[in-house]
DSSP file (Angstrom, degrees, kcal/mol; ACC not computed):
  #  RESIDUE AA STRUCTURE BP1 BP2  ACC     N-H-->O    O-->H-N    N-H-->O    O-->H-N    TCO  KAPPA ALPHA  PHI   PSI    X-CA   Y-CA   Z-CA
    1    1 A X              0   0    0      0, 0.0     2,-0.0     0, 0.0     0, 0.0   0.000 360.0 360.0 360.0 139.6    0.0    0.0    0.0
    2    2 A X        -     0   0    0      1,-0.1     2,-0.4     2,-0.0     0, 0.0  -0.446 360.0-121.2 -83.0 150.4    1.3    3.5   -1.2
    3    3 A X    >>  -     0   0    0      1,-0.1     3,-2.9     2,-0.0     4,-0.9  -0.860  23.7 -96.6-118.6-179.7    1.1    6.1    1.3
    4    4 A X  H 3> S+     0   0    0     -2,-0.4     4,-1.6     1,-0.3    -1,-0.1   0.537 116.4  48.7 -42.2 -18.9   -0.6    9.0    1.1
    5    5 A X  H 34 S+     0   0    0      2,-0.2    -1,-0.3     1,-0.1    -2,-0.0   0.563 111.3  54.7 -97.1  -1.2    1.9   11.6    0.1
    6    6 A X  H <4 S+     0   0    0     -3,-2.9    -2,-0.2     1,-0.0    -1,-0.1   0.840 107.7  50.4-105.1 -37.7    3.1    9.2   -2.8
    7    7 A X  H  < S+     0   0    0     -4,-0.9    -2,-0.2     2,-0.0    -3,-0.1   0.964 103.1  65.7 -46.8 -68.5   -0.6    9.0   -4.1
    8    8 A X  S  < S-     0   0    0     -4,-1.6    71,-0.0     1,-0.1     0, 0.0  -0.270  88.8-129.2 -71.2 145.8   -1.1   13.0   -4.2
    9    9 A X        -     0   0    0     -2,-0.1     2,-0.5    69,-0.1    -1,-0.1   0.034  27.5-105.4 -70.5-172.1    1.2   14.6   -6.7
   10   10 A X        -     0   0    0     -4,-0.0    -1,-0.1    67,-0.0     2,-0.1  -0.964  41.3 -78.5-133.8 160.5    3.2   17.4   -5.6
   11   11 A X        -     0   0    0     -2,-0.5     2,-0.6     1,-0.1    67,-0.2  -0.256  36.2-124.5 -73.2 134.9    2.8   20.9   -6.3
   12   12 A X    >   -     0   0    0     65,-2.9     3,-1.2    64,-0.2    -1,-0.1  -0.351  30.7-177.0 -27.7  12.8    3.9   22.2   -9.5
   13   13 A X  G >> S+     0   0    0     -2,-0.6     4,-3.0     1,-0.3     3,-0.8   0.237  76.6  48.2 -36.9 -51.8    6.5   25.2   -8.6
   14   14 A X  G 34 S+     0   0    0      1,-0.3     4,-0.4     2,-0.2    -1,-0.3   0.999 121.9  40.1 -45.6 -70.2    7.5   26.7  -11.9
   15   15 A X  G <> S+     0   0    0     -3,-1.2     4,-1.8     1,-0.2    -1,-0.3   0.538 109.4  50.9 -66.2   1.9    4.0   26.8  -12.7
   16   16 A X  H <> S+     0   0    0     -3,-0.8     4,-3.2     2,-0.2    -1,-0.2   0.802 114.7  53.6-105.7 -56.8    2.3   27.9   -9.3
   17   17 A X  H  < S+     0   0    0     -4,-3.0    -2,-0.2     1,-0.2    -3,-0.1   0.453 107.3  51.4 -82.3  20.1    5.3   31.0   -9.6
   18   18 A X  H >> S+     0   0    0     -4,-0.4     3,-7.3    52,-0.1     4,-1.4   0.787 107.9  50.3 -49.4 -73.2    4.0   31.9  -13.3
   19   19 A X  H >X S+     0   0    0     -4,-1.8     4,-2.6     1,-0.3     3,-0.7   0.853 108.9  52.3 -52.4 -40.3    0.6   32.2  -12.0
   20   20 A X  H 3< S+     0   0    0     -4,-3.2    -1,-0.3     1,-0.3    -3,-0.1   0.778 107.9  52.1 -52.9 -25.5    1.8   34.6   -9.1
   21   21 A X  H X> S+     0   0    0     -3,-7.3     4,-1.3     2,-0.2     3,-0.7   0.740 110.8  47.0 -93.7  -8.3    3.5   36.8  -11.4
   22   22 A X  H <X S+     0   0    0     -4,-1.4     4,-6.3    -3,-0.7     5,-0.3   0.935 115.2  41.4 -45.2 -61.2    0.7   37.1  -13.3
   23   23 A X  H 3< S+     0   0    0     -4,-2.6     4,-0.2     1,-0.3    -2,-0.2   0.549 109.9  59.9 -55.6 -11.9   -1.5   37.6  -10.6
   24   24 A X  H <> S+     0   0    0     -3,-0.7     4,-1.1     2,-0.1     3,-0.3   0.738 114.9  39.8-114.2 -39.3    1.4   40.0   -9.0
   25   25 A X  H  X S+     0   0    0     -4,-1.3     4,-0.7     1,-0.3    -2,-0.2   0.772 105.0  65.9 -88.4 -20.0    0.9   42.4  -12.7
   26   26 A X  H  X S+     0   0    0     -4,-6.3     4,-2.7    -5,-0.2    -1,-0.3   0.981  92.3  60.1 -64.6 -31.3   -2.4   42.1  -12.8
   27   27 A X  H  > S+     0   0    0     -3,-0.3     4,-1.6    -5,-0.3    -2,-0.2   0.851 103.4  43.0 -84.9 -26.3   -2.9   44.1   -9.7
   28   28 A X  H  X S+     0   0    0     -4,-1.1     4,-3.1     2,-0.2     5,-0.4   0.891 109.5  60.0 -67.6 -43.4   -1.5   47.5  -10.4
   29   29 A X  H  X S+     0   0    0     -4,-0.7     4,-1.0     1,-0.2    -2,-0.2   0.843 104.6  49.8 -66.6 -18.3   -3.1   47.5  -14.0
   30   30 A X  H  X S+     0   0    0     -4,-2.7     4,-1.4     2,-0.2     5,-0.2   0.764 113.2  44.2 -94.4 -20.9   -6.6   47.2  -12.2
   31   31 A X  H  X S+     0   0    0     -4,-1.6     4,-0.6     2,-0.2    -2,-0.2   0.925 117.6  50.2 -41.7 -38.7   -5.5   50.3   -9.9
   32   32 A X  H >X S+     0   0    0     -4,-3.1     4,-1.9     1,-0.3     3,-1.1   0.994 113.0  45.1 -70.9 -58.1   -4.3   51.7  -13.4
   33   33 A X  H 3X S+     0   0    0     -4,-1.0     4,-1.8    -5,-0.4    -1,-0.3   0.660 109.2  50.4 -73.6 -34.4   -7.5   50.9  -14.9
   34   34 A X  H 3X S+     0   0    0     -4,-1.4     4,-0.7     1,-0.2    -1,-0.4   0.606 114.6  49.3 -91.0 -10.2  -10.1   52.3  -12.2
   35   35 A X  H <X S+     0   0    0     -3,-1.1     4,-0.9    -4,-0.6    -2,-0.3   0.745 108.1  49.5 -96.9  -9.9   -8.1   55.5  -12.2
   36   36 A X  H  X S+     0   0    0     -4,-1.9     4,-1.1     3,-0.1    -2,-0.2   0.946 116.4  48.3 -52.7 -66.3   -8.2   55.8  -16.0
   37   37 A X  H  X S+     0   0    0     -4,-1.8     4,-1.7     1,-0.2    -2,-0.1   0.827 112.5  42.4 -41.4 -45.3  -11.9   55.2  -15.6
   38   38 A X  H  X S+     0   0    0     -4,-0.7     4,-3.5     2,-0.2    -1,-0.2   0.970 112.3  53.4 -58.3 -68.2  -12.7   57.4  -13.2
   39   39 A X  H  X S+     0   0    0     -4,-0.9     4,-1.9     1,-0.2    -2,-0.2   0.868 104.6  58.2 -48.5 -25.4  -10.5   60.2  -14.6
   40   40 A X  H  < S+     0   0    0     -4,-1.1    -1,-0.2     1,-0.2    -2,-0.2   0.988 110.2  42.3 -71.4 -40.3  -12.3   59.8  -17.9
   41   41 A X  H  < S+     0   0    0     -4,-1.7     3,-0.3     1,-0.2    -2,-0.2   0.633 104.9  62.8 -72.4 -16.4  -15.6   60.5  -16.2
   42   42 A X  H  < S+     0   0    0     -4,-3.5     2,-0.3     1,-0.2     3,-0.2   0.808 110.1  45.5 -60.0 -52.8  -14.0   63.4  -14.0
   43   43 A X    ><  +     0   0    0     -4,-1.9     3,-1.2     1,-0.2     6,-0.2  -0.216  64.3 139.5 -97.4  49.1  -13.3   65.3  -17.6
   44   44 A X  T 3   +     0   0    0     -3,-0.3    -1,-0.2    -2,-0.3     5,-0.1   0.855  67.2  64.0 -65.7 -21.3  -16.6   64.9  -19.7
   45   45 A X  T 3  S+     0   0    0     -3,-0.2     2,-0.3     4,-0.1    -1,-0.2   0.651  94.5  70.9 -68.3 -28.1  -16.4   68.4  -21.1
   46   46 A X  S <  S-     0   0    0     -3,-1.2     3,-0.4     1,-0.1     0, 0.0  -0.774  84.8-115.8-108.2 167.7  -13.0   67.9  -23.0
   47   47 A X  S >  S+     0   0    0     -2,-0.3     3,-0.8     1,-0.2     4,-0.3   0.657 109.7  70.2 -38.4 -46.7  -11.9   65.8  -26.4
   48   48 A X  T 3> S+     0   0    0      1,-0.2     4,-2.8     2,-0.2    -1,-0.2   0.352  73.9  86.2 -88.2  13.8   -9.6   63.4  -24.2
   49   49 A X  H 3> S+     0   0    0     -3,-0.4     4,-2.1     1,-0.3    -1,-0.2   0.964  95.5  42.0 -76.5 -63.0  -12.9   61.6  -22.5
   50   50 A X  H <4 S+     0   0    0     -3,-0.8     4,-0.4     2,-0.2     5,-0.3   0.890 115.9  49.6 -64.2 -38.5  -13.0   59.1  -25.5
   51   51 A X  H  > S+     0   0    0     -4,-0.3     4,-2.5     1,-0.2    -1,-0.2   0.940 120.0  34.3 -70.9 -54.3   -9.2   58.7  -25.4
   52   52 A X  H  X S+     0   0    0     -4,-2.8     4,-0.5     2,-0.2    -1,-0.2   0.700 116.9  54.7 -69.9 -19.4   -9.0   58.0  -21.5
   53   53 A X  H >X S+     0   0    0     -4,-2.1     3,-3.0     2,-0.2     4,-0.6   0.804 115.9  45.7-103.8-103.9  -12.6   55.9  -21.4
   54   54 A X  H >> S+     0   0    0     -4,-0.4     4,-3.8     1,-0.3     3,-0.7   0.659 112.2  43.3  41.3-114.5  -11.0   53.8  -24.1
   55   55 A X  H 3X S+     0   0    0     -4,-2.5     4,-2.2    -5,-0.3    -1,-0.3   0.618 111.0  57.2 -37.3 -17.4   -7.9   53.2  -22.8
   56   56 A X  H <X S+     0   0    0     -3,-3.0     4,-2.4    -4,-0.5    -2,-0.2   0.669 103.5  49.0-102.7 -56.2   -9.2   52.6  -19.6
   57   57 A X  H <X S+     0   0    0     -3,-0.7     4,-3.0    -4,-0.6     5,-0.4   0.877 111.5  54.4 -73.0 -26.3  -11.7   49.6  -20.7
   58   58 A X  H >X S+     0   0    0     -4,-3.8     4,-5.4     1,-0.2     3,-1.1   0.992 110.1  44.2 -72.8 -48.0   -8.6   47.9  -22.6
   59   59 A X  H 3X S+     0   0    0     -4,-2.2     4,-3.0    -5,-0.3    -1,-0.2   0.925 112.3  55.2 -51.6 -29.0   -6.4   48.0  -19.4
   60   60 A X  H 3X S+     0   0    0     -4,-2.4     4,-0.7     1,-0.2    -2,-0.2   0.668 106.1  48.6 -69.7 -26.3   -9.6   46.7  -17.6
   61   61 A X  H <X S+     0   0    0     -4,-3.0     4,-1.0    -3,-1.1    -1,-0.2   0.817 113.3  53.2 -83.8 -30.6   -9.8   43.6  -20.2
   62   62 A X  H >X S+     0   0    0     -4,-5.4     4,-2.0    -5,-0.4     3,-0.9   0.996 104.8  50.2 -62.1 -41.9   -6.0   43.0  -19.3
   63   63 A X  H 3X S+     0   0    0     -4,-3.0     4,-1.9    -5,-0.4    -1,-0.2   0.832 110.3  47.5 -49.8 -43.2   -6.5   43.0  -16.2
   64   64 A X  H 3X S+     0   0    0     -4,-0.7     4,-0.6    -5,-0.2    -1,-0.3   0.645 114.1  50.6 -81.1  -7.6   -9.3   40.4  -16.5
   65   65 A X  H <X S+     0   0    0     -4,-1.0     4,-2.0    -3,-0.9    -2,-0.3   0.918 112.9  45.4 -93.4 -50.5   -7.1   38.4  -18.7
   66   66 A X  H  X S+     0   0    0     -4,-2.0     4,-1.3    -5,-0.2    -2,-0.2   0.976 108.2  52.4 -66.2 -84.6   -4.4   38.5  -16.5
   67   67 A X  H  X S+     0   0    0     -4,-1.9     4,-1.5     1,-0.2     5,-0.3   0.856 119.4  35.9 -49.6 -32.3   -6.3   37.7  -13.2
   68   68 A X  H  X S+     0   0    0     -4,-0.6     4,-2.2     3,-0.2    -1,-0.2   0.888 118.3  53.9 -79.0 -35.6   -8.2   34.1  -14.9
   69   69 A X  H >X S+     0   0    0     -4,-2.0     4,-0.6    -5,-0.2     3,-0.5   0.899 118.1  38.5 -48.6 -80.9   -4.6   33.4  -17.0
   70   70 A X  H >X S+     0   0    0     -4,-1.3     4,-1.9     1,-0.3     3,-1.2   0.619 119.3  39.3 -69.9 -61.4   -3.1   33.7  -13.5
   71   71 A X  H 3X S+     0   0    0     -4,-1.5     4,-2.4     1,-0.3    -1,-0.3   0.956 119.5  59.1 -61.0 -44.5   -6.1   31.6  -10.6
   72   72 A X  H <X S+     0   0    0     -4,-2.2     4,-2.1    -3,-0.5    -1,-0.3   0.860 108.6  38.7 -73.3 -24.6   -6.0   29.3  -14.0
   73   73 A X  H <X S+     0   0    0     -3,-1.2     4,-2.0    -4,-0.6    -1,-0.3   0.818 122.7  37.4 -87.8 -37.0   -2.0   28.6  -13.6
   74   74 A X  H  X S+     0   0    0     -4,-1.9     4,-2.3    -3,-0.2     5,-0.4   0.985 111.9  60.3 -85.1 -38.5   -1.7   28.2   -9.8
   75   75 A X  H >X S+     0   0    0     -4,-2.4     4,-2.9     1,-0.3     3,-0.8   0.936 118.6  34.5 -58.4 -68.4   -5.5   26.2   -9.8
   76   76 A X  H 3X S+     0   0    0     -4,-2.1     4,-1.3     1,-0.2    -1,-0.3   0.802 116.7  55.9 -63.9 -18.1   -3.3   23.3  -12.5
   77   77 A X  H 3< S+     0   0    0     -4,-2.0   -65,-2.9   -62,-0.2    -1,-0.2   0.931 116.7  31.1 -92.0 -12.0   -0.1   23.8  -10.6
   78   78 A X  H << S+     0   0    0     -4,-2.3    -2,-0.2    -3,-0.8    -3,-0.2   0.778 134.1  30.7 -84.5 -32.1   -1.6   22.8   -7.2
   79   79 A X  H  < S-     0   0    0     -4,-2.9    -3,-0.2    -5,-0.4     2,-0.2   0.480 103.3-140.2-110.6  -1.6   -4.2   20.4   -8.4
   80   80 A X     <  -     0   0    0     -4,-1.3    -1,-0.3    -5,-0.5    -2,-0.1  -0.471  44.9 -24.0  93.6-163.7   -2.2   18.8  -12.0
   81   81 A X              0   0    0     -2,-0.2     0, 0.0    -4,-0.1     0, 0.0   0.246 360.0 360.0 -64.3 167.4   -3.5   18.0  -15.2
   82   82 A X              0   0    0     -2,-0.0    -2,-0.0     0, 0.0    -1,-0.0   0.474 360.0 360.0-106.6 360.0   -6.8   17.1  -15.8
């Protein structure tokens, strides 16, 4: 009979310290991204509203690209393969 620690795999390290540096950049680019937003909504009276509002949602899709790439990398590197 195996024991137990030979059965469960062991954690994944490379990949568990990807996902963390994802997870590490994601989190100033969604600070970046609600103050982009914000700021865009601060200046509706000038031109640069569409520039900043803009810019603002694309850091806000990295950021959400970043934060599921990232939980998705440490989620396979603690629990494997499927």
């Amino acid at each position: 009979m195996k024991r137990e620690t030979e059965q469960r795999g062991h954690t994944n390290k490379k990949l568990l310290v990807k996902g963390l540096k994802r997870l590490a950049v994601a989190l100033p680019v969604l600070v970046l991204s609600t103050y982009v937003i914000t700021f865009s909504f601060l200046n509706k009276e000038t031109l640069p509203l569409y520039i900043t509002l803009t810019l603002g949602i694309i850091f806000m899709g990295i950021t959400l690209f970043l934060l599921f790439n990232g939980l998705r990398l440490v989620i396979r590197s603690v629990f494997g393969e499927r």
